[in-house]
C-alpha positions in Angstrom: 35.1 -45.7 29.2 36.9 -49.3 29.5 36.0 -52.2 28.2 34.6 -53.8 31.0 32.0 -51.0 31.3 31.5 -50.8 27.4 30.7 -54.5 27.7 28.1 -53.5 30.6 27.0 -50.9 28.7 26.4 -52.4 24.9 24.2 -55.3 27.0 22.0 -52.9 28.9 21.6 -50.7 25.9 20.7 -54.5 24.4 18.1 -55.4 26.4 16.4 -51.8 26.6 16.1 -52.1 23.0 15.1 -55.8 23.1 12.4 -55.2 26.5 10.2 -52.6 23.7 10.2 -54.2 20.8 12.8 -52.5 18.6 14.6 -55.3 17.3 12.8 -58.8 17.5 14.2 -62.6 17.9 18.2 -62.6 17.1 17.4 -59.7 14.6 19.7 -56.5 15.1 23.5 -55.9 16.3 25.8 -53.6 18.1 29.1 -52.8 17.9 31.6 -50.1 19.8 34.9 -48.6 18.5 38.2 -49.2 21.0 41.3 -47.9 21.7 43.7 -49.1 19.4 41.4 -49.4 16.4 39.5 -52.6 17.4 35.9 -52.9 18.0 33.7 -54.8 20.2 30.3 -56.5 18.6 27.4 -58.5 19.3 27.8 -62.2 18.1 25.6 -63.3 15.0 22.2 -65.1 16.4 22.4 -63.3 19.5 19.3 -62.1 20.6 20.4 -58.1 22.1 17.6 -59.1 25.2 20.4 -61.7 26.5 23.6 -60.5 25.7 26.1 -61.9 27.6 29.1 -59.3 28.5 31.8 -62.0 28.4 30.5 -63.6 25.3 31.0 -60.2 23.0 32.7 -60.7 20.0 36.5 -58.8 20.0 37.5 -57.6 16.6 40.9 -56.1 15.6 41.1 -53.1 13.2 40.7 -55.1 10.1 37.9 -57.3 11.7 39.6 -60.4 12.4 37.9 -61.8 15.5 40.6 -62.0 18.1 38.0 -63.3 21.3 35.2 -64.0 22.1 31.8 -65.5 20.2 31.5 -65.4 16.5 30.6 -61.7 15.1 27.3 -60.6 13.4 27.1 -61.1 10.0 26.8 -57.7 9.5 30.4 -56.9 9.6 31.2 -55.0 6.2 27.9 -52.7 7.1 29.8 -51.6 10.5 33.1 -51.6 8.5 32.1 -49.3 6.2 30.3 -46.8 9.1 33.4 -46.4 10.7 35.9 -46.4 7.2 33.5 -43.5 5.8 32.7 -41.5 9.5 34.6 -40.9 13.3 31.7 -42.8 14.6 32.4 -44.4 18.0 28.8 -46.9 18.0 26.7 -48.5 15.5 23.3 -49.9 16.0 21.7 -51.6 13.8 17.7 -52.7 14.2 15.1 -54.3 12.7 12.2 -52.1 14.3 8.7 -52.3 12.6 8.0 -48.7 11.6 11.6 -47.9 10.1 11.3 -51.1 8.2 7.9 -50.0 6.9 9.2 -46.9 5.6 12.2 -48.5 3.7 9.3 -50.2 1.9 7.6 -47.1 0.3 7.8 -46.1 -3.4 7.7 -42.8 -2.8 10.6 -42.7 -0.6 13.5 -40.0 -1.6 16.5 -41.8 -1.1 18.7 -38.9 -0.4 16.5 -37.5 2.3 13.9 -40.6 3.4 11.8 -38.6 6.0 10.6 -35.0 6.7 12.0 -32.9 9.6 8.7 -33.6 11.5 10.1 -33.1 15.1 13.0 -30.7 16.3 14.7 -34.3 17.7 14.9 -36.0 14.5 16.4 -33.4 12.9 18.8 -32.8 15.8 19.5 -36.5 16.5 19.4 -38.5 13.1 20.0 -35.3 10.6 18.7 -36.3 6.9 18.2 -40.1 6.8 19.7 -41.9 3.6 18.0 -45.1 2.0 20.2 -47.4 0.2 18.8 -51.0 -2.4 18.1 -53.7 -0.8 21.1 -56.5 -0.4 20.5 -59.7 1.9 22.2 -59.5 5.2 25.1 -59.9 5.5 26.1 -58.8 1.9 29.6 -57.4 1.5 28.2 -55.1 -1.1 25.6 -53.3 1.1 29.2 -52.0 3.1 29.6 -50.7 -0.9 26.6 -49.3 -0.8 27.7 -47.6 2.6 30.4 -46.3 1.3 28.9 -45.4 -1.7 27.3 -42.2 0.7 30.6 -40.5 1.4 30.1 -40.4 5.1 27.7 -38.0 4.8 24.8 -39.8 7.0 24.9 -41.4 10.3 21.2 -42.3 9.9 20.4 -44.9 6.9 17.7 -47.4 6.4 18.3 -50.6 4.2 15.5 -51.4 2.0 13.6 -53.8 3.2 15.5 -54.4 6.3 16.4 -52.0 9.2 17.7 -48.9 10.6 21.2 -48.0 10.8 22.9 -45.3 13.2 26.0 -44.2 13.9 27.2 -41.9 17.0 29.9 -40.4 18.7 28.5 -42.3 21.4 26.7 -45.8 22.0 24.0 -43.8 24.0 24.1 -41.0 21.2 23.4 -44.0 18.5 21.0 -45.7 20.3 19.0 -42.2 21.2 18.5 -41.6 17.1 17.7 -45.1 16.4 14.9 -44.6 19.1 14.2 -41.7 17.4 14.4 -42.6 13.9 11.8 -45.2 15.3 9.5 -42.9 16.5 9.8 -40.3 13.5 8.9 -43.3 10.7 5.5 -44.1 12.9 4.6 -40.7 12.7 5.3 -40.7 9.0 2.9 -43.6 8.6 0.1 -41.8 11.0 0.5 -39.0 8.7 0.9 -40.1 5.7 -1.3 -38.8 2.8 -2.7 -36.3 5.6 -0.3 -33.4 4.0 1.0 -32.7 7.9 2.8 -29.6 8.7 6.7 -29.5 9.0 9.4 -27.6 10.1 9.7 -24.7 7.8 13.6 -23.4 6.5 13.1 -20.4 9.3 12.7 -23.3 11.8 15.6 -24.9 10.6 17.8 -22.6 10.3 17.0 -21.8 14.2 17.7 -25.2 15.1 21.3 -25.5 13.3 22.5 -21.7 14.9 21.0 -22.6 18.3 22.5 -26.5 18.2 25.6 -25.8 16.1 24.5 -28.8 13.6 25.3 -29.6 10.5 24.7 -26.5 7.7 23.6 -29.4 5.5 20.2 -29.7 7.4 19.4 -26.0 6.2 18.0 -27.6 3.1 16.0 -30.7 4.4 
């Protein structure tokens, strides 16, 4: 895909997630990977429900804005996505439910909800929760880091969702689900609901060629 259409594409995505409520006010950001090394970002303050395609921020491969509007704040938490994974997308949301969950004790950060649905295991995997830095914090790219590239799905404390995919549309799918799977965690919660079992599992990673790692969620 060109940039021109990744432009296109990063602003519809924008407003979809914008239109239901996933990311409110200037809250959240997106950014794409591009040839050479580069990527292209949503500016900081931008609300994703009026992007405008010619007003996206162009980075080079160490992050140095080379056009466009100022980037997002959150540049050392895409940074350290891409450093520590061969993502192509990031999105990165503020959306109610995912928040919620960052926010309880009993949260394991090494694996921060159950596989509940056959799509949240085969879109977000085992989700990672990492402490609470304030936006925009070099040290929560640390923190990134700190996971060895073994997540694409993370939630920061107290903060938001982050996802990572070989496409923008793959990202933007397990954010949406990550989304959905944190709701149903807080309509079940305390209610000691049923989830997939290892035999289930194990069916999903032979049949969808996923990550062995999943075996043991």
């Amino acid at each position: 895909m060109n940039e021109s259409a990744l432009r296109e594409q990063i602003c519809r995505f924008g407003a979809s997630l914008f239109a239901r409520g996933l990311t409110p006010g200037a809250s959240g950001n997106i950014s794409v990977r591009l040839e050479g090394g580069g990527w292209l970002v949503t500016p900081t303050n931008a609300s994703l429900g009026v992007l405008d395609p010619a007003r996206l921020s162009v980075l080079d491969a160490a992050g140095r804005l080379l056009s466009g509007d100022p980037p997002t704040k959150e540049i050392p938490l895409h940074a350290a996505i891409y450093e520590s994974r061969k993502a192509a997308a990031v999105v990165h949301l503020h959306s109610t439910h995912a928040v919620a969950v960052s926010m309880l004790p009993e949260i394991n950060p090494a694996n921060a909800l159950p596989p509940l649905t056959p799509y949240y295991v085969m879109r977000c995997g085992c989700t990672a929760l990492v402490a609470y830095h304030r936006p925009g914090d070099p040290a929560v790219g640390d923190a990134i880091r700190g996971l060895g590239g073994r997540y694409s799905c993370v939630l920061l404390a107290n903060h938001g969702s982050v996802l990572a995919g070989e496409t923008l549309e793959a990202a933007v799918f397990a954010a949406e689900e990550l989304e959905e799977t944190a709701k149903l965690y807080l309509l079940l919660r305390g209610a000691a609901p049923r989830v997939l079992d290892s035999a289930q599992l194990n069916d999903l990673v032979d049949h969808f060629n996923l990550s062995p790692e999943l075996r043991r969620m």
